[in-house]
Backbone bond lengths (Angstrom), bond angles and torsions (degrees), N, CA, C in turn:
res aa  C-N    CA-C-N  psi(-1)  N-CA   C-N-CA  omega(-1)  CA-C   N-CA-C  phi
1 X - - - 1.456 - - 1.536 110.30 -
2 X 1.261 125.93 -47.60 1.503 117.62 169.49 1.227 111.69 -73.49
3 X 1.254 148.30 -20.18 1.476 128.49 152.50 1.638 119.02 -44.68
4 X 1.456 101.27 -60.82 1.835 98.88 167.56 1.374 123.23 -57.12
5 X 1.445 123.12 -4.48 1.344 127.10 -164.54 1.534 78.58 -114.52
6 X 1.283 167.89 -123.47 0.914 162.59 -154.17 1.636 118.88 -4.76
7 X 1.601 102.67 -39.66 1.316 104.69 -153.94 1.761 77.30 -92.22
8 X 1.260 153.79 -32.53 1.060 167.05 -176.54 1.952 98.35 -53.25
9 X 1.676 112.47 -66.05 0.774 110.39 -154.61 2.207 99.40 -82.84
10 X 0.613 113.08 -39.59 1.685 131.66 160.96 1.558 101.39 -28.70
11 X 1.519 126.69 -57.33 1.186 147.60 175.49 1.851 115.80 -56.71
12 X 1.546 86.51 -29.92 1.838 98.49 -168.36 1.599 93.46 -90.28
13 X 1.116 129.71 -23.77 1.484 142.61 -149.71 1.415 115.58 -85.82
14 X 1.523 90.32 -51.42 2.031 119.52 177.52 1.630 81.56 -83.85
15 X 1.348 145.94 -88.44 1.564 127.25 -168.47 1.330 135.93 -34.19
16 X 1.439 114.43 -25.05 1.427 120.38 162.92 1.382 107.45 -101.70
17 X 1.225 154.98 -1.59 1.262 137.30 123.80 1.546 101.12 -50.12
18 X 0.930 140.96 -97.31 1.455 134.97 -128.33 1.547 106.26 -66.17
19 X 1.969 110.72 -18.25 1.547 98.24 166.80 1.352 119.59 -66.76
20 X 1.694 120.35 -27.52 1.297 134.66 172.50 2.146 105.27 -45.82
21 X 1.017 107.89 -63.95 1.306 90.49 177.82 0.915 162.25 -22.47
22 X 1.077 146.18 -166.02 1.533 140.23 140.83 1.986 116.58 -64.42
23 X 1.256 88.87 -69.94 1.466 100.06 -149.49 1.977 87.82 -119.09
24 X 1.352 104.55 173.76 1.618 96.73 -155.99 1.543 84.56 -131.27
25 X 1.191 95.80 142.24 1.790 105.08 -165.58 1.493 94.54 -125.97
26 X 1.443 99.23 125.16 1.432 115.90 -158.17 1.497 101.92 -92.20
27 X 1.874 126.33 -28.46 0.757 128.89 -143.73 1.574 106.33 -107.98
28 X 1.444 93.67 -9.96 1.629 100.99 167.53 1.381 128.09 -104.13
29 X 1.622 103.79 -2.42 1.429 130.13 172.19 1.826 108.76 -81.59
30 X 1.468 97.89 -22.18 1.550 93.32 175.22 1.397 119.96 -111.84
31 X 1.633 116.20 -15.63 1.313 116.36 160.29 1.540 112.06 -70.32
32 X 1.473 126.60 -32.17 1.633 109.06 158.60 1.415 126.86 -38.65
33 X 1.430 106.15 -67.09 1.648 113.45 -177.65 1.293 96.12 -61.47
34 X 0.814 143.09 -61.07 1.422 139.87 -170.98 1.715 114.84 -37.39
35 X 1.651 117.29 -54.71 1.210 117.21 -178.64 1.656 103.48 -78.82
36 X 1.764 120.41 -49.62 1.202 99.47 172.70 1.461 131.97 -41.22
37 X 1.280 133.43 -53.60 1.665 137.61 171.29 1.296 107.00 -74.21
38 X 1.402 144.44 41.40 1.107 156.36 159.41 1.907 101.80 -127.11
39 X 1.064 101.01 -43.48 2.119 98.74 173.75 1.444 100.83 -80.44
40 X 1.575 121.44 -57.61 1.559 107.18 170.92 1.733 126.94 -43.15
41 X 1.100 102.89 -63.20 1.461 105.58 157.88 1.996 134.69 -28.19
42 X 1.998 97.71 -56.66 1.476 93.68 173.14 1.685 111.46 -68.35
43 X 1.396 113.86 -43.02 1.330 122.38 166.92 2.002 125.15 -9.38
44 X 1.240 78.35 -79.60 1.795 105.66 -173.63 1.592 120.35 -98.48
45 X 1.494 107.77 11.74 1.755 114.43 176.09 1.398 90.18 -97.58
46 X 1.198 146.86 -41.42 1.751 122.15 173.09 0.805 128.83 -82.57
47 X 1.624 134.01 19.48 1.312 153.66 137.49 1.650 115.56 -50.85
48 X 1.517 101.06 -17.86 1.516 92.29 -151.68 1.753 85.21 -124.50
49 X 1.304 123.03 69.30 1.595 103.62 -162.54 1.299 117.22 -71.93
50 X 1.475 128.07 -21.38 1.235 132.27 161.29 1.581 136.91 -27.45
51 X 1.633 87.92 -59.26 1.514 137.67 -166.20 1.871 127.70 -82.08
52 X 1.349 89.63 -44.87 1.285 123.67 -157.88 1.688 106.45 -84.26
53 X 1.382 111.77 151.97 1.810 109.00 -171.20 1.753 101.77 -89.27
54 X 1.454 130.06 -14.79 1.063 131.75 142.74 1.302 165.37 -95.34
55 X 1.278 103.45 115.09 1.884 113.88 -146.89 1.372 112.00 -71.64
56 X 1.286 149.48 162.53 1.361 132.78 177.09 1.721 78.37 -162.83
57 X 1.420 110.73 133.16 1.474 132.23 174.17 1.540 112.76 -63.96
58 X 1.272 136.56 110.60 1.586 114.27 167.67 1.587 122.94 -84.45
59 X 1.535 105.89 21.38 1.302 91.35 -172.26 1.593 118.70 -76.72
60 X 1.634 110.82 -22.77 1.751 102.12 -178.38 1.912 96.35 -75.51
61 X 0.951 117.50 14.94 1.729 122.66 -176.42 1.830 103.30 -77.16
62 X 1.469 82.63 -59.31 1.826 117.38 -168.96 1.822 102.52 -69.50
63 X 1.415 108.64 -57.60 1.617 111.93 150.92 1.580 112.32 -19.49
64 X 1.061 83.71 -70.60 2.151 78.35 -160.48 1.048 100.81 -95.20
65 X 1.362 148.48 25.41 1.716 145.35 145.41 1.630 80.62 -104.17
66 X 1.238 154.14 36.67 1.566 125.75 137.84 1.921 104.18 -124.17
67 X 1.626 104.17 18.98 1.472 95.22 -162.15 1.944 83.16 -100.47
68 X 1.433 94.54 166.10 1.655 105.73 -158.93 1.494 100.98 -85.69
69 X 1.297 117.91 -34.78 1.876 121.10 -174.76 1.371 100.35 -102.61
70 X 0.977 133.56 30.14 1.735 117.62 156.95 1.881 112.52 -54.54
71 X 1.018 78.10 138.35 1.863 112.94 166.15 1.459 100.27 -53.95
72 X 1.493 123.41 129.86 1.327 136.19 177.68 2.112 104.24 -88.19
């Protein structure tokens, strides 16, 4: 929820600057959304390993939950 609230308020930030202006720049209004739902996106897709377009191995995970001196 504070990732969407960030990316929400980030969004409110660049829109009231650019209403402040003169003239309304369309092209920096879409490279925002554009990079925001591109960081939300890398964020919360390896959460989902099933699901998600990025894979991450758990085997050094499974490794060191079967090794005998791990750190508590």
């Amino acid at each position: 929820m504070l990732l969407f609230s960030a990316a929400l308020v980030a969004g409110w930030i660049v829109g009231y600057g650019l209403g402040l202006g003169s003239g309304r720049a369309l092209s920096a209004q879409l490279a925002l959304a554009l990079l925001v739902s591109l960081v939300v996106l890398i964020i919360l897709d390896p959460a989902r390993p099933r699901r998600g377009l990025i894979r991450i191995a758990q085997q050094s995970l499974i490794d060191l939950k079967a090794s005998p001196g791990r750190a508590r």
